[in-house]
N, C-alpha and C positions, 0 to 999 in steps of 0.2 A: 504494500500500500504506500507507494512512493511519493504517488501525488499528491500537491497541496491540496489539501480542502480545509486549510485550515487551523493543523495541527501545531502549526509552526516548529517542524520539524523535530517533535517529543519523540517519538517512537528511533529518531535517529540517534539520540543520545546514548541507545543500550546498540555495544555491538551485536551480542548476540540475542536473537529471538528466536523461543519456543513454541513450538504446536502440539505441545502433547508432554505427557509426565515424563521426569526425567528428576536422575535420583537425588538431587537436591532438597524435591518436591515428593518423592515416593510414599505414597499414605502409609503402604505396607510396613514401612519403617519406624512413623509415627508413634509418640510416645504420649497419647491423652491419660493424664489425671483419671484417676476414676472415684465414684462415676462420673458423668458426663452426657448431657444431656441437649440433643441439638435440634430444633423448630427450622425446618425449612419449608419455605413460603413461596408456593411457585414449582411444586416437585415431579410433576406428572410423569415430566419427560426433559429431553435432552437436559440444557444448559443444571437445571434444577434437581434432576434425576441424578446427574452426575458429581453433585455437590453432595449427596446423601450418599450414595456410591462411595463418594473418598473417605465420607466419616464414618461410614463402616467400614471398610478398610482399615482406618485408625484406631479401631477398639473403641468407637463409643459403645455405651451403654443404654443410650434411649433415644430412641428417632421419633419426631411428631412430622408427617409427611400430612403436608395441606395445599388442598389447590381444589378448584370446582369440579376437574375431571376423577372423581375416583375411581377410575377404573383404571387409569392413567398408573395412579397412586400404586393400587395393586401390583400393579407390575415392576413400581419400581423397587416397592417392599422387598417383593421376591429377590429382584436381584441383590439388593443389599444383603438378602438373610444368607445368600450364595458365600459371601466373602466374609457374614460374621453370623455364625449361627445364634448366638447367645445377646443378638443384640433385642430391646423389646422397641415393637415399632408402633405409632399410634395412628394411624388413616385418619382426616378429620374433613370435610369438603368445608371449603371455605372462599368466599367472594369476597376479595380485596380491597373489593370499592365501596362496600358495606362496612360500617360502623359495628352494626348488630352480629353479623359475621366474625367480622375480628375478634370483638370480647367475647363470643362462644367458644372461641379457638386458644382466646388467653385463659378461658377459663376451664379446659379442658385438658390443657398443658400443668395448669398447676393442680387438677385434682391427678392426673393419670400419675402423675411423677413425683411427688409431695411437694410441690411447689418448686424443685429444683428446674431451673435451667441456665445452662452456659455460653448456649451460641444463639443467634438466629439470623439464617439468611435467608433474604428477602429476593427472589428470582422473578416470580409473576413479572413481566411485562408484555405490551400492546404495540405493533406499529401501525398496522394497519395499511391500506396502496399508499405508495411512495406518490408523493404529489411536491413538484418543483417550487409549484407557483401556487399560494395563497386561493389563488383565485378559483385554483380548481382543485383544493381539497375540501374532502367531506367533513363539513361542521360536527357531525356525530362521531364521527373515528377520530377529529381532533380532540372532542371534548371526555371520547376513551380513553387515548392517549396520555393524558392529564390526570383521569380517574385511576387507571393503573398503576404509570410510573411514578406520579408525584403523589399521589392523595392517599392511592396504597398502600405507601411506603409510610406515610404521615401516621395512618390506621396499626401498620404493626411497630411499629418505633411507637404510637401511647399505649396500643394498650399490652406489649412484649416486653419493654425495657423495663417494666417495674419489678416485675417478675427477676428480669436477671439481676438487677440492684438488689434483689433481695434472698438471692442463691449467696450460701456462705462457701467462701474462697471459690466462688464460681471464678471462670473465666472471663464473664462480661464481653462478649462481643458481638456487635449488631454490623453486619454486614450487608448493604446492597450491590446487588449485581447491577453495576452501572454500565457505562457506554462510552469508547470516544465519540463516539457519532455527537453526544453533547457538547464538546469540543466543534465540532466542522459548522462550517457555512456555506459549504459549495463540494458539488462532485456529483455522483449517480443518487448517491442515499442523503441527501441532506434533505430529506423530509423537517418540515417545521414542527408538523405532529409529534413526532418522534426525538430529534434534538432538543426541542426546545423544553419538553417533560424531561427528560435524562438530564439536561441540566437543572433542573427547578430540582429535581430527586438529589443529582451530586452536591446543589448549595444545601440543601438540607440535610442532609446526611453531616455537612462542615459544621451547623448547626448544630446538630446534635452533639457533634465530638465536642464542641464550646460550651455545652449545657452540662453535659455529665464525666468529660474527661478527668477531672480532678476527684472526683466521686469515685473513680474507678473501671465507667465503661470505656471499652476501644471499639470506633467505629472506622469501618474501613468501607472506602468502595472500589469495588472491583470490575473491571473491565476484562471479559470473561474469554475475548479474543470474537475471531470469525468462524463461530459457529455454524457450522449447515444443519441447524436446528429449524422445525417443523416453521416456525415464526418467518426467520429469514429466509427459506425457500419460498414460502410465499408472498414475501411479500417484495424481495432483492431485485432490483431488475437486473436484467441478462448479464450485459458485462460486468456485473459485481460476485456473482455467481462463482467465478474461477478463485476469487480472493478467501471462500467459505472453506480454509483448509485444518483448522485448528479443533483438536479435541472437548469433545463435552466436558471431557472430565479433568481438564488441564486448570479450569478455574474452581474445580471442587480440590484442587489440590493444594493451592494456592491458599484457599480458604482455612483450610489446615495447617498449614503451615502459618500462617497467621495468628491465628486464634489458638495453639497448641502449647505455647509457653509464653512470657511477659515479655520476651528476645524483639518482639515486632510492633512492641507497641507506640516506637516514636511514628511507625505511619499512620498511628490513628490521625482521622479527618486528614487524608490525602486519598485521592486516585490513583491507583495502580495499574496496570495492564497482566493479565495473565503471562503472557509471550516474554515479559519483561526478566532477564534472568537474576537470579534475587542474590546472587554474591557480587553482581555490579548493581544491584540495586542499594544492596548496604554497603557496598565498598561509597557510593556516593553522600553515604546518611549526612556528613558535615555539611556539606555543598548545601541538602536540600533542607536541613534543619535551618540552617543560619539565614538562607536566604526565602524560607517559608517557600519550598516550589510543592510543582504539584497537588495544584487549590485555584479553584474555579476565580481571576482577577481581570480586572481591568488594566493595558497596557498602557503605560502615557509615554509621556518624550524622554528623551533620555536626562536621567535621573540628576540635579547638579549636586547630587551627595557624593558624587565620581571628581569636583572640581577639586584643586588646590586653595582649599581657602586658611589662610593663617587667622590666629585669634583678633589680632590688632586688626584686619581687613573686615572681618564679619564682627565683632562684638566690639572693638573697642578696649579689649584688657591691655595689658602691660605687655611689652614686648617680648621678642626672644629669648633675649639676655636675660631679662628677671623672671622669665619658665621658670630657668638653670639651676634655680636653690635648692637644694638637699632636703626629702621628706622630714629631714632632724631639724632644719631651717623652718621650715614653713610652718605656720599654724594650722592646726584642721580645721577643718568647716563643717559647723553641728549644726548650722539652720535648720529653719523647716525644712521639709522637699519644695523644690520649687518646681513648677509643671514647665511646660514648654511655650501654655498661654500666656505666662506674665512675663516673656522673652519680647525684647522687642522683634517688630517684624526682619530685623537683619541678620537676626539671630537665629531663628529657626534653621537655617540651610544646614548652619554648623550644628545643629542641636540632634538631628537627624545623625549625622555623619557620627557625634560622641556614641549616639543610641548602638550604632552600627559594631565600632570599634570595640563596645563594650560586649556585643553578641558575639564578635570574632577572636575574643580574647588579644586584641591590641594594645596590652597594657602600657608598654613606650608612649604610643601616640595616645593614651585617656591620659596619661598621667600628667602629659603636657602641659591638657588643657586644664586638668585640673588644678595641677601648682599653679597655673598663672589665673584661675579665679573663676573657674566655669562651680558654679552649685555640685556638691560633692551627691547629694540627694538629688540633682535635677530627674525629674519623674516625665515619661512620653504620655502619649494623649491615651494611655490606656493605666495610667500611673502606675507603672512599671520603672523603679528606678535603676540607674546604672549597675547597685549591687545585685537586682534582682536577675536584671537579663544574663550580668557578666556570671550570676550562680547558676541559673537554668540552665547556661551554656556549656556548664562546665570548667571556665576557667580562671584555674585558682588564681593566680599570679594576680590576674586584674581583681579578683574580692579581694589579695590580703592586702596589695594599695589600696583601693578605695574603703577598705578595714582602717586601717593607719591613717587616712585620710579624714577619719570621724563618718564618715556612712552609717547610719541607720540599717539595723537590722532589723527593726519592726514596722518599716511603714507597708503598707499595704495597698493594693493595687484595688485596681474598682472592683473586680471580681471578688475582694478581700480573702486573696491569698498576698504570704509571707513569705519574702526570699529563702527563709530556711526550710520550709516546707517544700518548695517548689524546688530546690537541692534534694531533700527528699526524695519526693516523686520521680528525681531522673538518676538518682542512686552516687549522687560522686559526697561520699563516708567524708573525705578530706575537707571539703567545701561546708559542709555541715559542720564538720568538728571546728574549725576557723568562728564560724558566725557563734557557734555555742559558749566558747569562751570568749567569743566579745560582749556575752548576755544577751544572743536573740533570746527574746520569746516563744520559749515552744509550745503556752497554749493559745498565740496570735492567730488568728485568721482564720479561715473556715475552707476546706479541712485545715488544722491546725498542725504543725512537724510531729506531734505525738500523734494523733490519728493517720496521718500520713505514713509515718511511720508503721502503725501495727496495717494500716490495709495491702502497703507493700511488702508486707514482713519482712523489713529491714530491720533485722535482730541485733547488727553492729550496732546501728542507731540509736536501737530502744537501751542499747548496755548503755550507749555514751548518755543518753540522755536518765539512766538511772529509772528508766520505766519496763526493764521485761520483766518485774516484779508484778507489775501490773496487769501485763500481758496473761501472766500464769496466772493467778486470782482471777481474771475475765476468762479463761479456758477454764477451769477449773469449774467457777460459777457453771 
């Protein structure tokens, strides 16, 4: 798929791409927890079928296969029971586009299994005839399209994720089988019906990872490759037809491997591609952390956070020469946080670029700004301060200056979470141990470093913080 339509050349960034499992991805290798418990939505056949397919393969322990066609279902039961006799499987017919539908299905899920679930992907979708032009698509099969990909999805993300929020040491992950096609604007398939829902689904799905991420849930969306699934054959026009070379079950493999251990969870709320192979997918994890890739954005002009701008040219501080004084020289700066609003307007371009430096761990070039008088707390428009990004990031060097520089360990971002908690969440022990003996707060924020800590079970943590004393009285309880 060479051609622009679109993609602005994503798919070229992996040299290698897959059609099919390959032992990276092998389910039969898969190591699930047990039990283990997985709702797939959309299962009848192909793309969906093959996603229950991998997880039995993987030793799950409970399958809820739901889709309108149950006869569909039946057969796909079968073949999973082929690869894992001992798995129990639950058939449930369920219309996606229905409200009343769904909650019979969440509520069928939590008596069959006692409330337990781990995964749920979400496959049901709708294209309907490929129509180029506006003019001559059918208002009914758009307003399908809609009902499906986006509304569907809305349907089992309320009434599915509560369920998994409240499986203990569940796995938590909600996964839609998305589209690049939500990506394209032009080529054979850029049906409007059809992109323009897969993307309303992939911003929601980003959604969701920003509502429940720190909670615990990992949501991924997945792009399942070019199936020649029952969907696609009917609906693909001719010379797209040749492009339909990729396995059912290459995206049920995917999905497992995802969802199988915590190892995957920085791509929660990102697009993925089946095809995409996943030792240069994580060999790339810094790139696409720091730079926030792979997420539904708006492009603009080229960025001037790329310019050479000095502090004396954008702000007005002290020059070069007075940077130069020695952390032992300078005094720290305990202010409040200062946001990026009460900067004057000459000041933002550079405010950006600090925000930058502090994600890339730049510590040379923050410190610069810093010694010569930039807010040691300056917070971005989502009040996330330099300590907080430069810990999320991982790196130390730039917390233990802006540590020594008097940085606030307790302020809190809108979300109110706490730089040390969010060290936490992304596991760097050293980064936590720093902020701990400069007096973070660890019962600031919501989730707070001690709740962080026990839902990660980061048990270094709970010792350094003198809470797995805790931990064992609440197991114990």
């Amino acid at each position: 798929m060479a051609q622009n339509w679109g993609l602005r050349g994503l798919n070229q960034s992996f040299k290698t791409q897959h059609h099919a499992v390959y032992p990276a991805v092998d389910c039969s290798q898969a190591k699930l927890p047990q039990p283990f418990v997985v709702c797939v939505v959309g299962a009848s056949r192909g793309i969906g079928a093959g996603i229950a397919i991998s997880y039995a393969k993987a030793g799950v322990t409970g399958l809820v296969l739901a889709s309108r066609r149950v006869s569909g279902l039946e057969e796909a039961a079968a073949e999973c029971m082929k690869h894992n006799p001992n798995v129990r499987i639950e058939i449930v017919s369920c219309d996606i586009t229905s409200a009343e539908s769904v909650s019979v299905l969440a509520d069928h899920v939590k008596s069959a299994f006692g409330g337990r679930l781990d995964v749920v992907a979400v496959n049901s979708g709708y294209s309907g005839p490929v129509a180029l032009k506006l003019d001559e698509a059918d208002p009914n099969a758009f307003q399908q399209a809609i009902n499906v990909n986006y509304v569907g999805t809305f349907l089992c993300a309320k009434y599915l994720i509560p369920i998994l929020m409240c499986t203990s040491e569940g796995a938590k992950g909600f996964i839609g089988v998305s589209s690049l096609a939500s990506l394209i604007v032009r080529g054979p398939i850029a049906s409007s019906q059809y992109c323009i829902s897969k993307a309303a689904q992939l911003k929601l799905l980003e959604h969701i990872h920003e509502q429940y991420f720190l909670e615990g849930l990992k949501t991924f969306a997945v792009h399942p490759g070019a199936v020649a699934s029952e969907m696609a054959q009917e609906s693909a026009p001719k010379e797209f037809l040749p492009h339909l070379i990729d396995d059912a079950e290459l995206c049920g493999a995917i999905c497992v491997w995802l969802t199988q251990s915590g190892d995957q969870n920085w791509l929660s709320g990102r697009l993925i591609s089946a095809n995409w192979d996943v030792h240069e997918l994580n060999g790339m994890r810094g790139q696409i952390e720091r730079k926030d890739l792979l997420k539904l954005g708006l492009f603009g002009p080229e960025s001037w956070t790329d310019l050479d701008l000095s502090p004396a040219e954008t702000m007005g501080l002290p020059q070069q020469q007075d940077a130069q004084q020695s952390p032992m020289e300078a005094q720290p700066h305990t202010s409040d946080p200062r946001s990026t609003s009460q900067l004057p307007p000459e000041a933002l371009n550079l405010a950006t670029r600090l925000f930058d430096f502090a994600r890339q761990g730049k510590t040379a070039e923050l410190q610069q700004y810093v010694f010569a008088g930039i807010p040691v707390n300056l917070t971005n428009h989502k009040g996330d301060t330099l300590l907080m990004l430069s810990a999320y990031y991982g790196n130390l060097d730039t917390v233990n200056m802006l540590l020594e520089r008097g940085a606030d360990t307790n302020v809190l971002n809108e979300r109110g979470q706490s730089p040390i908690a969010g060290a936490v969440f992304k596991g760097y022990f050293e980064i936590v141990k720093a902020m701990h003996e400069k007096g973070a707060d660890l019962r600031a924020g919501q989730p707070n470093a001690i709740d962080s800590a026990k839902m990660f079970r980061r048990e270094d943590m709970l010792r350094l913080f003198g809470a797995d004393e805790e931990v064992a009285e609440e197991v114990a309880v």
